[in-house]
C-alpha beads as a LAMMPS data file, in Angstrom:
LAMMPS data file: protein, C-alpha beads

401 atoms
400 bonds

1 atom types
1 bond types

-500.0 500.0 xlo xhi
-500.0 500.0 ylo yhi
-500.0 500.0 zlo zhi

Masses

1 110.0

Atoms # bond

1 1 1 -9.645 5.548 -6.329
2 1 1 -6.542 7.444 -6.936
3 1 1 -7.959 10.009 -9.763
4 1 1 -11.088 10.286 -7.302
5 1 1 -8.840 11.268 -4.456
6 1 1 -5.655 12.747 -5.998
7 1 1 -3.704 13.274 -2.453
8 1 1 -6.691 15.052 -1.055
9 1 1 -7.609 12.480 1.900
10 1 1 -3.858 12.248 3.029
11 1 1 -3.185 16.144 2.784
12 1 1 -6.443 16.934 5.088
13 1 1 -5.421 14.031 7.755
14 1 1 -1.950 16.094 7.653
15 1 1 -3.791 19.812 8.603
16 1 1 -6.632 17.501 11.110
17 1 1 -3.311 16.016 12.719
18 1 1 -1.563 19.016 13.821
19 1 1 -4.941 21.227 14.535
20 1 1 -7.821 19.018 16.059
21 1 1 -10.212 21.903 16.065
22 1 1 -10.643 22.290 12.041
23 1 1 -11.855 18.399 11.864
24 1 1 -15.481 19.978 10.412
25 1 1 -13.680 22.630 8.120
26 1 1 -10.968 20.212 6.549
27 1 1 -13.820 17.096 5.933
28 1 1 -16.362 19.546 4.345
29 1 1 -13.876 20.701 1.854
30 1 1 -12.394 17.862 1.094
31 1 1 -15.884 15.874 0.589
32 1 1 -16.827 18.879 -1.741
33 1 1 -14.091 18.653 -3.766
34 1 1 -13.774 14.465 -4.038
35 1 1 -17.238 14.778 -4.956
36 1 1 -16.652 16.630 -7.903
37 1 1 -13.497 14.402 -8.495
38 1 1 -15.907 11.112 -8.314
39 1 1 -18.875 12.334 -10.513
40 1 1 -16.002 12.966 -13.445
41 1 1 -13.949 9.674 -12.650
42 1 1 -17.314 7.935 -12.651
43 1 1 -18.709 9.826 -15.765
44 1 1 -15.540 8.792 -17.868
45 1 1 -15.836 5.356 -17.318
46 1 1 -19.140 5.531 -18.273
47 1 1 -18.424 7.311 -21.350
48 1 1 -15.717 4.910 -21.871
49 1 1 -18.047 2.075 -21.689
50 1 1 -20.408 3.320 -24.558
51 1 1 -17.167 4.029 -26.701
52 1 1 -15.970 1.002 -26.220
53 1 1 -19.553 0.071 -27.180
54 1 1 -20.457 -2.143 -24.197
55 1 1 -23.900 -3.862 -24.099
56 1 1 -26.332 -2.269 -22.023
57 1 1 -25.963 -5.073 -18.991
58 1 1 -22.034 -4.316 -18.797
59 1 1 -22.692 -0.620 -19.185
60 1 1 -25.260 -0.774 -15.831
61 1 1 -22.370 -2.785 -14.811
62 1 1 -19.741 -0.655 -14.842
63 1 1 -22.378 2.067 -13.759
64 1 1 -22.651 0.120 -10.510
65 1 1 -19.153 -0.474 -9.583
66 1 1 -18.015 3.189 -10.422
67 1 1 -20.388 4.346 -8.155
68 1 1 -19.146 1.644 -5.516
69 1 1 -15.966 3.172 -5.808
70 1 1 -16.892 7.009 -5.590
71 1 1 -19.088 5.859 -1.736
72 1 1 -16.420 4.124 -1.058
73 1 1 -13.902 6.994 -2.422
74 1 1 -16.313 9.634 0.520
75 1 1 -15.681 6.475 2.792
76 1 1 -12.119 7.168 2.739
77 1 1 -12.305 10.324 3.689
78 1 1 -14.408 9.881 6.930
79 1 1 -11.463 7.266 7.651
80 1 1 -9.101 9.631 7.308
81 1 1 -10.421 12.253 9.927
82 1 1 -10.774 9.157 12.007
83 1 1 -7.135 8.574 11.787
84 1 1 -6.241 11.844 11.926
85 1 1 -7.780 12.116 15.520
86 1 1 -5.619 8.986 16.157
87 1 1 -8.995 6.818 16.630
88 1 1 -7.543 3.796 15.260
89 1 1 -9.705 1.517 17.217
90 1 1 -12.886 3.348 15.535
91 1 1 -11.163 2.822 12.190
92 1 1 -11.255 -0.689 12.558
93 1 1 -15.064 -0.462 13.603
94 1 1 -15.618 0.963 10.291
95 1 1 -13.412 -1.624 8.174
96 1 1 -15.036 -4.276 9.868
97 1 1 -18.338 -3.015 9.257
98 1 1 -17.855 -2.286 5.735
99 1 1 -15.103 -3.760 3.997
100 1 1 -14.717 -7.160 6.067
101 1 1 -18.836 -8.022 5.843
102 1 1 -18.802 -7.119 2.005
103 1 1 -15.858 -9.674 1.554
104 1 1 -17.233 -12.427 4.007
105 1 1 -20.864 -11.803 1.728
106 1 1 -19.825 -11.811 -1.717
107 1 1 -18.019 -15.145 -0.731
108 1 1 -21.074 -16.340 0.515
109 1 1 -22.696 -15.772 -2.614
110 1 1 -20.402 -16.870 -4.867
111 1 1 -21.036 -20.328 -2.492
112 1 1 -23.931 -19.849 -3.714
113 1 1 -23.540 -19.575 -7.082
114 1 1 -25.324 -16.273 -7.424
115 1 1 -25.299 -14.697 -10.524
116 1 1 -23.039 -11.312 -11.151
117 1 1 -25.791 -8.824 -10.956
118 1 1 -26.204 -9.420 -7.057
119 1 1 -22.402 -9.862 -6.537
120 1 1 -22.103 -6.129 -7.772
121 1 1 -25.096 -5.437 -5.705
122 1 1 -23.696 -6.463 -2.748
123 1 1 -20.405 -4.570 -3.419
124 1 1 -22.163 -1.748 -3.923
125 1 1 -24.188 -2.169 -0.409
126 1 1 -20.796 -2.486 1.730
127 1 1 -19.229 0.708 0.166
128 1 1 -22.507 2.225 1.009
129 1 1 -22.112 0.030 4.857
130 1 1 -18.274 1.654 5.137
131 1 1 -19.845 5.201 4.289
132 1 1 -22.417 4.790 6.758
133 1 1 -20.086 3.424 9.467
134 1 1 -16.848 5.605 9.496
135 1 1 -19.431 8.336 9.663
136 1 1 -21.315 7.375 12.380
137 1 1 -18.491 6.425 14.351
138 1 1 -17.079 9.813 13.401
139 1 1 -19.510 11.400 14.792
140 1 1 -20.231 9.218 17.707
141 1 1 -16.557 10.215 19.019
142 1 1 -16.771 14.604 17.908
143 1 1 -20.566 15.151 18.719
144 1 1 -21.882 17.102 15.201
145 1 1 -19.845 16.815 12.261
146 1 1 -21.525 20.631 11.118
147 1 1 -20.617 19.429 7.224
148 1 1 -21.217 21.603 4.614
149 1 1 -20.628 22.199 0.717
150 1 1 -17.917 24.900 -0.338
151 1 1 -14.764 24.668 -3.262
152 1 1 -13.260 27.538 -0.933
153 1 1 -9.470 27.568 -1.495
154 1 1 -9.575 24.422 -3.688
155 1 1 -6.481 25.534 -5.351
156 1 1 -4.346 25.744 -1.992
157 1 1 -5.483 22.460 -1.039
158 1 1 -5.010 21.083 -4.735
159 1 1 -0.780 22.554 -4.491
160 1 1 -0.421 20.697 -1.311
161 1 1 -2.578 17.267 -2.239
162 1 1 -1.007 16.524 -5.632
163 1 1 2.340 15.170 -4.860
164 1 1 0.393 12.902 -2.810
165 1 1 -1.684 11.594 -5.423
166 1 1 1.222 11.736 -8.142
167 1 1 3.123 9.744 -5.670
168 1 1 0.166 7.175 -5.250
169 1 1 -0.631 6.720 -9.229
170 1 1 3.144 6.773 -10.219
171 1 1 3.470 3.876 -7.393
172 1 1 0.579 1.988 -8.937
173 1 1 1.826 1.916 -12.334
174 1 1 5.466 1.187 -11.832
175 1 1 3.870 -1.963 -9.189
176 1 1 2.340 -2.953 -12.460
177 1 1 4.047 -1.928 -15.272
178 1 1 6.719 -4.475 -15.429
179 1 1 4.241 -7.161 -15.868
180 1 1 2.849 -5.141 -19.147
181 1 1 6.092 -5.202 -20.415
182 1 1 6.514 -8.544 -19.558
183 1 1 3.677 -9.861 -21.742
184 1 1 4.726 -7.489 -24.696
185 1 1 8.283 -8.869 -24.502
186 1 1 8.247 -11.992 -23.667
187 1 1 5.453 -15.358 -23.627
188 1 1 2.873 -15.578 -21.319
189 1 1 4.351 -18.475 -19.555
190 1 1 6.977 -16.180 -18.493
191 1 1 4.516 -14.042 -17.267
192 1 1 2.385 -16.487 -15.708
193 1 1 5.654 -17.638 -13.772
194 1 1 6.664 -13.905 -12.858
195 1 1 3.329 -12.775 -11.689
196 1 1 2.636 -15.753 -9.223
197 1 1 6.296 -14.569 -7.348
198 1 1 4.763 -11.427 -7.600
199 1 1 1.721 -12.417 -5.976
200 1 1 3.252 -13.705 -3.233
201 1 1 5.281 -10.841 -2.268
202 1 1 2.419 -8.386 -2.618
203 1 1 0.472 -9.803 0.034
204 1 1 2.783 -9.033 2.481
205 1 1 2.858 -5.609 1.637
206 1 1 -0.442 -5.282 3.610
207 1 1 1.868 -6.493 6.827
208 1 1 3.497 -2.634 6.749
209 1 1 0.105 -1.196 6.385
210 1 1 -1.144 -0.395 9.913
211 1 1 1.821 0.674 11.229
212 1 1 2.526 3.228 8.644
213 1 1 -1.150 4.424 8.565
214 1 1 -0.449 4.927 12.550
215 1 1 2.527 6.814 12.252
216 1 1 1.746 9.627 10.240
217 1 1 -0.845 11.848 11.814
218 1 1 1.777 11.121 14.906
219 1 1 4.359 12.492 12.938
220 1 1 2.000 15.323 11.618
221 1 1 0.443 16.284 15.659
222 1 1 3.759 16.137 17.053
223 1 1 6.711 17.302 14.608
224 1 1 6.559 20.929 14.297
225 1 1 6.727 21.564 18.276
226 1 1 8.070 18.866 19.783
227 1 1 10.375 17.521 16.783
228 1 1 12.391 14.967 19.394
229 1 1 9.499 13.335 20.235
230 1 1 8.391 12.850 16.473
231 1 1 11.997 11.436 15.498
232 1 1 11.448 9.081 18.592
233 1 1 8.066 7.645 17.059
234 1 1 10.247 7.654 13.549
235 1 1 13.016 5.566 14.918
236 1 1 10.545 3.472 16.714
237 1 1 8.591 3.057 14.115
238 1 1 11.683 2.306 11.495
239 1 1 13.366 -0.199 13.575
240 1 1 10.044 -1.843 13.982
241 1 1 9.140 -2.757 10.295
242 1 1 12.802 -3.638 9.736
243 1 1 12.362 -6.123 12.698
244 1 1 9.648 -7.685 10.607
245 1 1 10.353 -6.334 6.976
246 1 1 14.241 -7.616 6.782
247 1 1 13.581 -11.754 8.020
248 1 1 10.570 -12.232 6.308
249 1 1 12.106 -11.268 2.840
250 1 1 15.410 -13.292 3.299
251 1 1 12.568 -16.416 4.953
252 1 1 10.657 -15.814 1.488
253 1 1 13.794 -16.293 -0.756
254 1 1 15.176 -18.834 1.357
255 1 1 11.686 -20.461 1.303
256 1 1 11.324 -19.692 -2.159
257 1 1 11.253 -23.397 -3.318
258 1 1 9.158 -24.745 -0.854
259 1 1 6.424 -22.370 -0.895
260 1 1 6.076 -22.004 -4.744
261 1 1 5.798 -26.318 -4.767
262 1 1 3.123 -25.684 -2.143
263 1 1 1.033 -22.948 -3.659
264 1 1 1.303 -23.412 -7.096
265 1 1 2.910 -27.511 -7.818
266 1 1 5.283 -28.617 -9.860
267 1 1 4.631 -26.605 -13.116
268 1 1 5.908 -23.209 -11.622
269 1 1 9.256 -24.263 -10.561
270 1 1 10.412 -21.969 -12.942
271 1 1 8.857 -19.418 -10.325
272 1 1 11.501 -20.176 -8.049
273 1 1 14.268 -18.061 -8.888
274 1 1 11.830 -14.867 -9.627
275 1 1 10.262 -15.607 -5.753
276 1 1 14.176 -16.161 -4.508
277 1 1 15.123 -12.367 -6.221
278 1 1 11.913 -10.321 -5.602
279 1 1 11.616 -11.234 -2.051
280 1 1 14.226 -8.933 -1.043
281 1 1 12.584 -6.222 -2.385
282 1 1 10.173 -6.661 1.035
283 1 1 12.435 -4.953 3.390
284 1 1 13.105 -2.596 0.711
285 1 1 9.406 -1.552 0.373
286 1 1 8.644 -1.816 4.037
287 1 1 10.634 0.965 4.647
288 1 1 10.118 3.245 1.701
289 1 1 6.763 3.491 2.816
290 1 1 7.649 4.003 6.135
291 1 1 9.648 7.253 5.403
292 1 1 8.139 8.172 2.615
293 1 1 4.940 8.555 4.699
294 1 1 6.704 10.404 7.434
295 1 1 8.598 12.560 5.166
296 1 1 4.588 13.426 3.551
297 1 1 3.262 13.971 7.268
298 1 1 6.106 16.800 7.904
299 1 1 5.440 18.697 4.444
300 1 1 7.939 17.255 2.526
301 1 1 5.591 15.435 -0.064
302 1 1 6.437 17.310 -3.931
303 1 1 10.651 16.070 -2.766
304 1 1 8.476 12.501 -2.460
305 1 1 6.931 13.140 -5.270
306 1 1 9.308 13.897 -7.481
307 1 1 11.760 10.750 -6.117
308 1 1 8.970 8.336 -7.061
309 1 1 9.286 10.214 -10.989
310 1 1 12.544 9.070 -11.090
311 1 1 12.002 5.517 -9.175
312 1 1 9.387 5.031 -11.800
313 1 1 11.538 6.480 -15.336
314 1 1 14.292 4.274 -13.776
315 1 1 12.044 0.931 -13.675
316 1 1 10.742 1.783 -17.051
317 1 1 14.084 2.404 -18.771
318 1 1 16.041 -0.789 -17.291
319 1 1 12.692 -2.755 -18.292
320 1 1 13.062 -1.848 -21.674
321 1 1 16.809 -2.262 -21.825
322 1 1 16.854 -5.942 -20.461
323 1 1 13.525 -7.660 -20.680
324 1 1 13.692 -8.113 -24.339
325 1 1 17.056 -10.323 -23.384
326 1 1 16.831 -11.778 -19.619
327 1 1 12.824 -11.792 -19.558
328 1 1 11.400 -12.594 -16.128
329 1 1 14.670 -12.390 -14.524
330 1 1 15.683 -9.212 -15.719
331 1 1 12.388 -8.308 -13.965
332 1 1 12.528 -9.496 -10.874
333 1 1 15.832 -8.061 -10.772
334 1 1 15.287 -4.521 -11.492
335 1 1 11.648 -4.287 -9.533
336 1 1 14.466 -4.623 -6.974
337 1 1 16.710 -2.331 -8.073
338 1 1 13.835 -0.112 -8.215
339 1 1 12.938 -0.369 -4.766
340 1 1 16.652 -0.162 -3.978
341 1 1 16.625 3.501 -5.942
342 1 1 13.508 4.499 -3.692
343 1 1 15.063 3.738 -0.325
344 1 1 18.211 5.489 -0.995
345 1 1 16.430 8.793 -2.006
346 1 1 13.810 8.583 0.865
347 1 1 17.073 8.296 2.737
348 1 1 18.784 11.088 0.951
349 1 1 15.478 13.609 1.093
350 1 1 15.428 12.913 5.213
351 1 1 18.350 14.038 6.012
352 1 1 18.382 17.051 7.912
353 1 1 14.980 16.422 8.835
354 1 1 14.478 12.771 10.281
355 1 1 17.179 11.457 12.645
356 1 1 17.914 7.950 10.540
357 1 1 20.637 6.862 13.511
358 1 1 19.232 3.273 13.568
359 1 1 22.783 1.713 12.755
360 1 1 23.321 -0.266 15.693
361 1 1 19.571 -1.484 15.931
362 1 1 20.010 -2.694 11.691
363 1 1 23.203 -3.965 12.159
364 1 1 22.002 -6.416 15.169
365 1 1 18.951 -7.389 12.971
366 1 1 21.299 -8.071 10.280
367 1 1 23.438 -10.339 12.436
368 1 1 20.220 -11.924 13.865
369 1 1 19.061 -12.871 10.417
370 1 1 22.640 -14.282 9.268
371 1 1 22.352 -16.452 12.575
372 1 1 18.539 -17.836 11.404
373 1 1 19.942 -18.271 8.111
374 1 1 22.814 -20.547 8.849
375 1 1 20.073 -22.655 11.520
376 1 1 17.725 -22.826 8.531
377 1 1 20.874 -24.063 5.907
378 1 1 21.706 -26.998 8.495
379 1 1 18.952 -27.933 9.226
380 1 1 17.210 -28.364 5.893
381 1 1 18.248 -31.190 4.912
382 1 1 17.883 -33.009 7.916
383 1 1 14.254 -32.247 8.786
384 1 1 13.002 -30.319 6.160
385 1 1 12.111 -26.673 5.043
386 1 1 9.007 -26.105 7.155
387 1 1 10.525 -27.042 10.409
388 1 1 14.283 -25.492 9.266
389 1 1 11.607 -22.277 8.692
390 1 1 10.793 -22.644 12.259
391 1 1 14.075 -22.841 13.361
392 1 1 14.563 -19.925 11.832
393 1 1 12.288 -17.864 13.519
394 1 1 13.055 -19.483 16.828
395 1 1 16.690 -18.281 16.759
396 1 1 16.135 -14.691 14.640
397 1 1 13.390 -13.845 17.609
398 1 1 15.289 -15.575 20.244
399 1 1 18.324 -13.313 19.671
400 1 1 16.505 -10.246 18.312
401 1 1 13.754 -9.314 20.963

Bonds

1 1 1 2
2 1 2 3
3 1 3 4
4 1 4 5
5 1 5 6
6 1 6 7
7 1 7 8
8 1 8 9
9 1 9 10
10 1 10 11
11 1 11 12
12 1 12 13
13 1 13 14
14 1 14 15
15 1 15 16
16 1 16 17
17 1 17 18
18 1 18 19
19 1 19 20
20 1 20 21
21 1 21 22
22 1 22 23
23 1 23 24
24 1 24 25
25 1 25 26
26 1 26 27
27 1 27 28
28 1 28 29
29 1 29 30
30 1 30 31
31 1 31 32
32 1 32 33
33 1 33 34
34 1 34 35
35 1 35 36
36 1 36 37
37 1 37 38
38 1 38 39
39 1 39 40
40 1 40 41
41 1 41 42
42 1 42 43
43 1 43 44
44 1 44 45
45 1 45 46
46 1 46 47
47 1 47 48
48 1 48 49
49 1 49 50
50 1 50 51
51 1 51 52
52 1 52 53
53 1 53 54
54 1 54 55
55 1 55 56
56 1 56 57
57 1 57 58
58 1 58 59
59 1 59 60
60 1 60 61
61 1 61 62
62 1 62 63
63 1 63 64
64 1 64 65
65 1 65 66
66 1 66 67
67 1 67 68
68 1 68 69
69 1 69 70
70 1 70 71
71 1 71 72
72 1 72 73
73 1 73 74
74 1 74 75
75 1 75 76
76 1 76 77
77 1 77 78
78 1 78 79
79 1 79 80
80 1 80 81
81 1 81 82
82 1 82 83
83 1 83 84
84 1 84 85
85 1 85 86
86 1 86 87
87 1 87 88
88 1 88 89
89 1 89 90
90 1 90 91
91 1 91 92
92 1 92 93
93 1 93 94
94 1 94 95
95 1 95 96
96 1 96 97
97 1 97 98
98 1 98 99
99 1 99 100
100 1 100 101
101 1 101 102
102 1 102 103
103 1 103 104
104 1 104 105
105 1 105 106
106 1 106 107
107 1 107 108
108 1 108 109
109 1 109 110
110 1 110 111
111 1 111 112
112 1 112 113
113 1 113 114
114 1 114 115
115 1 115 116
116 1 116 117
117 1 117 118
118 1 118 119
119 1 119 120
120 1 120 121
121 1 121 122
122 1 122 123
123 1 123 124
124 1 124 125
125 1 125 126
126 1 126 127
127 1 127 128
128 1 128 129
129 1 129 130
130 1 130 131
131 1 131 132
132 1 132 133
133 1 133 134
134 1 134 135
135 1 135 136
136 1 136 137
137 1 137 138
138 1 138 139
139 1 139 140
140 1 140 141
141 1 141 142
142 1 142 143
143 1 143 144
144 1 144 145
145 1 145 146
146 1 146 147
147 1 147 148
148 1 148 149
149 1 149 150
150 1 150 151
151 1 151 152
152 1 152 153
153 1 153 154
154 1 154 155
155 1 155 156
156 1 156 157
157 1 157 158
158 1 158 159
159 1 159 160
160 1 160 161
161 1 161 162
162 1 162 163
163 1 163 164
164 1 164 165
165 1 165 166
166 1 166 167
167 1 167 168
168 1 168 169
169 1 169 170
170 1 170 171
171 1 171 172
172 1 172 173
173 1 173 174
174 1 174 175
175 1 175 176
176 1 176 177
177 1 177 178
178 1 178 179
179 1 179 180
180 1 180 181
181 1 181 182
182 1 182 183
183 1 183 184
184 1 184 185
185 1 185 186
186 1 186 187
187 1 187 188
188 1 188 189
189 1 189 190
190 1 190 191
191 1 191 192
192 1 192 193
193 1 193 194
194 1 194 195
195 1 195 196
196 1 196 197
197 1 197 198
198 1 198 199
199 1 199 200
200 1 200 201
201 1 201 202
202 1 202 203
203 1 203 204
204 1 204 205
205 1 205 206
206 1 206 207
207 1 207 208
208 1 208 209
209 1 209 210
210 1 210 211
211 1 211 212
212 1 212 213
213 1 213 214
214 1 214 215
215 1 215 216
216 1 216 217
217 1 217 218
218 1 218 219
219 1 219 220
220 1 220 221
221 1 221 222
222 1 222 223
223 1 223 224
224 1 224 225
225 1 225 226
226 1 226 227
227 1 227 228
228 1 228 229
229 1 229 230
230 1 230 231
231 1 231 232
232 1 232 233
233 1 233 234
234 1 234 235
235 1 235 236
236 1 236 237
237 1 237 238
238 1 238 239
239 1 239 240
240 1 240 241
241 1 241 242
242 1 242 243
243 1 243 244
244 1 244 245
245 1 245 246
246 1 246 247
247 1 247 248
248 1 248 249
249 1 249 250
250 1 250 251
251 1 251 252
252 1 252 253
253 1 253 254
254 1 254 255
255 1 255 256
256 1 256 257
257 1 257 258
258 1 258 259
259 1 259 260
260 1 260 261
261 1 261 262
262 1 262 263
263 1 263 264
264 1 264 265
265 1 265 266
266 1 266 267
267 1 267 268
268 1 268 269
269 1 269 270
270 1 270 271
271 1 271 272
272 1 272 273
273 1 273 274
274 1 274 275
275 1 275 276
276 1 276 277
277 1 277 278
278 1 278 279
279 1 279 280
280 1 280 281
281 1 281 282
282 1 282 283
283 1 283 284
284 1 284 285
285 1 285 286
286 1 286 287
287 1 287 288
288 1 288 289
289 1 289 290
290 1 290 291
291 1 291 292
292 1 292 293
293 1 293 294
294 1 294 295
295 1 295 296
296 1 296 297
297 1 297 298
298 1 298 299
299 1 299 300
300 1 300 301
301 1 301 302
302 1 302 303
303 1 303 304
304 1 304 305
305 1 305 306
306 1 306 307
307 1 307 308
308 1 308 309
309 1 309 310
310 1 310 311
311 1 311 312
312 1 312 313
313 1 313 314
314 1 314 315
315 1 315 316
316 1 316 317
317 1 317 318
318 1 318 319
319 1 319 320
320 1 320 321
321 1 321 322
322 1 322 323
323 1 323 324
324 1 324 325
325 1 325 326
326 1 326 327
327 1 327 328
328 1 328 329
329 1 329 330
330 1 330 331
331 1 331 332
332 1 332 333
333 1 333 334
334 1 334 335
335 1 335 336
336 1 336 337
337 1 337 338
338 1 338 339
339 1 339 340
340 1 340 341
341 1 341 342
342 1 342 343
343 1 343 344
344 1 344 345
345 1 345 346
346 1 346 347
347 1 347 348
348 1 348 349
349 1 349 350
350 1 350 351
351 1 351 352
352 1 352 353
353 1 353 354
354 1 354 355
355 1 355 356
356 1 356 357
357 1 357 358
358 1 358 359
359 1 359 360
360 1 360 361
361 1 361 362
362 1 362 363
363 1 363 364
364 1 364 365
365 1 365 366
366 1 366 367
367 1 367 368
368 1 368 369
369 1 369 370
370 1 370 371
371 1 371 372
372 1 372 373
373 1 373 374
374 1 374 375
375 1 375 376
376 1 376 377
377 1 377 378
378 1 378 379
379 1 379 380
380 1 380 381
381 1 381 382
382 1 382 383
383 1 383 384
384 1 384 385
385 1 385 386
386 1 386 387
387 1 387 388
388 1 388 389
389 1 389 390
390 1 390 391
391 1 391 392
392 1 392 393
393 1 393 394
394 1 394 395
395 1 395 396
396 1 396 397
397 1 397 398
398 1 398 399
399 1 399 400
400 1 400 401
């Protein structure tokens, strides 16, 4: 999805955002040129696929799914003018229609035990579902979308989408690339152990989603006329996910024992101490994304751009200095570093341009979380981590909200 896209989808809710009236222009273009994007993306993996001389079932295959992901790569952009109209309720129309069927019906017929052919099949039919949906709704909402075919000033558009979609692939591959290294470094135990931590922590990543999605064509409308009110939906916003970002990462490590008995048993208590380390990188994330996004809504993408370069040279060098010697550990440790690096420049890149005076707002939530920490600590051993969990969220909300 990222090579179909490259930063194009985020750079046209951007323009939509902060001129309404260019909805038809911005979507037409941007359709023309993903289109081009996703017959090449899909013809390559085609190609790939003979060269890696597939039989002809797992060439139709791949066939299949690479076209599921170019609809669904169109999809995406009919989302984004949806969000970029601030429609979110229209959005979720859509995702429901396509995304949360197709996953509710391939688990159905994996039930019942259908074979892989009509598994793909099915994928296939809710990218085409999503398509269908996000443009009807679209359309429902403007009147006629007037859509039309033309590569008109595709290289002004390609300037200001590509730090978007270098940010998203270098994210991708430094989310991943420790793992790689992992399993060329070290046994695939360790691996095993450091991916299921992993695992864990990159579900909640999903928990940030909505409410950075929300905030950017905000920030875009709003920013370059009435800049106080964007910085109020910024601060807002920030001292929001920190609210939820900050005690669910120290609940995770504190938890950390507990939860990786419970998920996985016994054999992955070696998991432990990963789950303890990388679940402070949640926090960390939460709010990269957060003002990275905003910093991308105001224009300031290539500075984001070039910040997750050096997040992502960073991860790779420490990887390589102290895998081969700490393994998993050293892992866990600098994917937090990492995420420590990103923060700090995100921080460093806003100034001037986002008002980051939250200190008073962080430094209660960081009181708030000390308090549920020490309830949690007593209480453990008295009635147990699930309830001493509880009693940590009793007295973090209780003194927070």
């Amino acid at each position: 999805i990222p090579l179909s896209d490259l930063g194009f989808d985020l750079y046209m809710v951007r323009v939509i955002s902060a001129d309404t009236s260019r909805l038809s222009n911005e979507l037409s273009r941007t359709l023309s040129i993903k289109a081009i994007l996703s017959a090449v993306v899909w013809a390559l993996m085609i190609t790939a696929a003979f060269i890696l001389r597939y039989d002809a079932l797992l060439i139709g295959y791949v066939a299949l799914i690479g076209l599921s992901l170019v609809i669904a790569s169109l999809a995406q952009s009919f989302i984004g003018a949806i969000r970029a109209i601030r429609k979110m309720r229209l959005e979720s129309y859509s995702l429901l229609a396509g995304r949360a069927s197709t996953t509710l019906g391939i688990l159905i017929l994996i039930f019942l035990k259908a074979n892989l052919t009509v598994i793909i099949l099915a994928y296939l039919l809710g990218s085409i579902l999503l398509l269908g949906s996000a443009s009807y709704f679209l359309k429902k909402e403007i009147g006629t979308l007037g859509l039309f075919f033309s590569l008109s000033g595709w290289q002004a558009r390609l300037a200001g989408a590509l730090p978007f979609g270098i940010t998203a692939i270098l994210t991708a591959v430094y989310y991943k690339i420790d793992t790689v290294m992992l399993s060329k470094m070290q046994d695939t135990t360790s691996v095993g152990f450091y991916s299921s931590a992993q695992n864990l922590i990159t579900g909640s990543m999903m928990l940030a989603t909505p409410l950075v999605v929300s905030i950017y064509p905000a920030m875009a409308a709003v920013y370059k006329e009435r800049k106080a009110e964007a910085e109020n939906i910024f601060q807002r916003g920030l001292v929001f996910i920190l609210l939820l970002g900050i005690p669910l990462g120290v609940g995770t490590s504190l938890m950390a024992g507990t939860l990786i008995k419970f998920i996985y048993g016994v054999k992955f208590l070696l998991a432990i101490p990963l789950l303890t380390i990388v679940a402070f990188k949640i926090p960390l994330v939460f709010s990269t994304l957060l003002i990275g996004n905003s910093l991308g809504a105001i224009g300031y993408q290539k500075k984001v751009a070039i910040a997750t370069c050096v997040t992502s040279l960073f991860n790779i060098i420490m990887n390589l200095i102290l895998i081969p010697q700490y393994g998993a550990r050293a892992a866990a440790t600098v994917t937090v570093a990492t995420e420590l690096l990103a923060v700090i420049q995100v921080i460093f890149i806003s100034r001037g341009k986002l008002d980051l005076a939250i200190a008073p707002q962080f430094i209660k939530i960081i009181i708030c979380c000390a308090a549920g920490t020490a309830g949690f600590t007593i209480f453990k051993g008295m009635i147990g981590s699930w309830v001493a969990a509880a009693v940590f969220a009793i007295i973090y909300a209780g003194l927070a909200l």
